[in-house]
C-alpha positions in Angstrom: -4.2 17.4 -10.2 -3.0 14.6 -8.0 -3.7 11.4 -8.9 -1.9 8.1 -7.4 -3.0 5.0 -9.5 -2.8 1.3 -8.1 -2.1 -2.1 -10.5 -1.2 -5.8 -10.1 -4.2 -6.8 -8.1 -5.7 -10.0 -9.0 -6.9 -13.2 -8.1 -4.1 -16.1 -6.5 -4.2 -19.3 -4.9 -3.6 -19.3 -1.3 0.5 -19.3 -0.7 0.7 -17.6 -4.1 2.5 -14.1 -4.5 1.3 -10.9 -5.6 3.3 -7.4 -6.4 1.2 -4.4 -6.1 2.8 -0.9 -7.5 1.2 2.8 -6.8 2.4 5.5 -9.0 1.7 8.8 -8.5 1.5 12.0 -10.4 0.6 15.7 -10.3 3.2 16.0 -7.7 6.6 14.5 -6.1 6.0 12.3 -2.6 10.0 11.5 -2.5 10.3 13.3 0.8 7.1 12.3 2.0 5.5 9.1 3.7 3.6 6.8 1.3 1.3 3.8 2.9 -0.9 0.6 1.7 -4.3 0.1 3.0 -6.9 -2.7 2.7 -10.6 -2.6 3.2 -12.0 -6.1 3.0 -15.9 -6.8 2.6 -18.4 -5.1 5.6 -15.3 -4.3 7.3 -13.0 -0.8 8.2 -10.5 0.1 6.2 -6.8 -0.9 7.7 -3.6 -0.2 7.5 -1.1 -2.4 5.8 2.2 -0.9 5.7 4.1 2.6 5.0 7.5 3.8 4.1 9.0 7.1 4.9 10.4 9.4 2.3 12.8 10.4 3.9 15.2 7.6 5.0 12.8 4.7 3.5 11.8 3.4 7.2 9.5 0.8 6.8 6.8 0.0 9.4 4.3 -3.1 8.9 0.9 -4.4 10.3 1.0 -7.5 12.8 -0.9 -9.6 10.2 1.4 -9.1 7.4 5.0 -8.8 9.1 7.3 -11.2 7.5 5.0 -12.1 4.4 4.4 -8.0 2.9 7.3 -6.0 2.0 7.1 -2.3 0.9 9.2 -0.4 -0.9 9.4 2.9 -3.4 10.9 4.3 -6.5 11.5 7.6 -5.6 13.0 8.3 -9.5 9.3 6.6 -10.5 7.3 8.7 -7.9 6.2 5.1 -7.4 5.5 2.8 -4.4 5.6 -0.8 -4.2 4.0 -3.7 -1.8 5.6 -7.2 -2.2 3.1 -9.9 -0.8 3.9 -13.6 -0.5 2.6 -16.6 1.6 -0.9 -14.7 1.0 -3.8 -15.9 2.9 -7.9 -16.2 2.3 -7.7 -13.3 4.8 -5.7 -11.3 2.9 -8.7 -10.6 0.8 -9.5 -7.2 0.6 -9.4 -3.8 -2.2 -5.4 -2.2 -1.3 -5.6 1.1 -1.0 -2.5 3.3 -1.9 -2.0 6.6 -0.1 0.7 9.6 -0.2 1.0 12.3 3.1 1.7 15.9 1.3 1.8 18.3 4.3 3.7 16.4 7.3 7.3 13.9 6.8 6.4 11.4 9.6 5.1 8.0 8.4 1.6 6.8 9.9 -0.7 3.7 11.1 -3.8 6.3 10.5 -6.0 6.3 7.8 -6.9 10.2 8.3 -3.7 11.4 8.3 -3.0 10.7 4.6 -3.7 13.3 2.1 -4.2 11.6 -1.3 -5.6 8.0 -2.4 -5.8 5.8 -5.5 -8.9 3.8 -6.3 -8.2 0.7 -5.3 -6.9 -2.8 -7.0 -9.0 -6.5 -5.6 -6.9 -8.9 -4.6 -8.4 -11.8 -4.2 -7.0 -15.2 -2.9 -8.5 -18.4 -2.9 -8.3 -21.4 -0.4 
């Protein structure tokens, strides 16, 4: 059974920093694309950011580029997100996700395979 199991959520003051780590088990993800999502209060859930497996490309939303930084452990099965200079609007419950059946990293919430549960992060103004 697949299981991919999110920690380091929390709450922090506004320019604060948070470290969020996925890790996953039941399976390897090495060669495949793992992603961060976040699904604030009454709204869709959004993508975040998402590395490849194979060569570690990293692509990032508009809202978090140059404050979020992903990043994996393929030796922990494990995936990272870095965020700094958060905002109130960074609110939200980060999603971690794994693709098991295609290599190419994605923007798309359908197109990943497995999720965790979910860790709150919370930041205050």
């Amino acid at each position: 059974q697949v299981q991919l199991v999110e920690s380091g959520g929390g709450l922090v003051q506004a320019g604060g920093s948070l470290r969020l780590s996925c890790t996953a088990s039941g399976r390897t993800f090495s060669i495949y694309p793992m992603a961060w999502f976040r699904q604030a209060p009454g709204k869709e859930r959004e993508f975040v950011a998402t590395i490849s497996g194979i060569n570690s490309s990293t692509y990032y939303a508009d809202s978090v580029k140059g404050r979020f930084t992903i990043s994996r452990d393929n030796a922990k099965n494990t995936v990272y997100l870095q965020m700094n200079r958060l905002k109130p609007e960074d609110t939200a419950v980060y999603y971690c996700a794994a693709r098991g059946r295609s290599f190419g990293p994605s923007m798309g919430v359908r197109d990943y395979d497995y999720w965790g549960q979910g860790t709150l992060v919370a930041v205050s103004s």
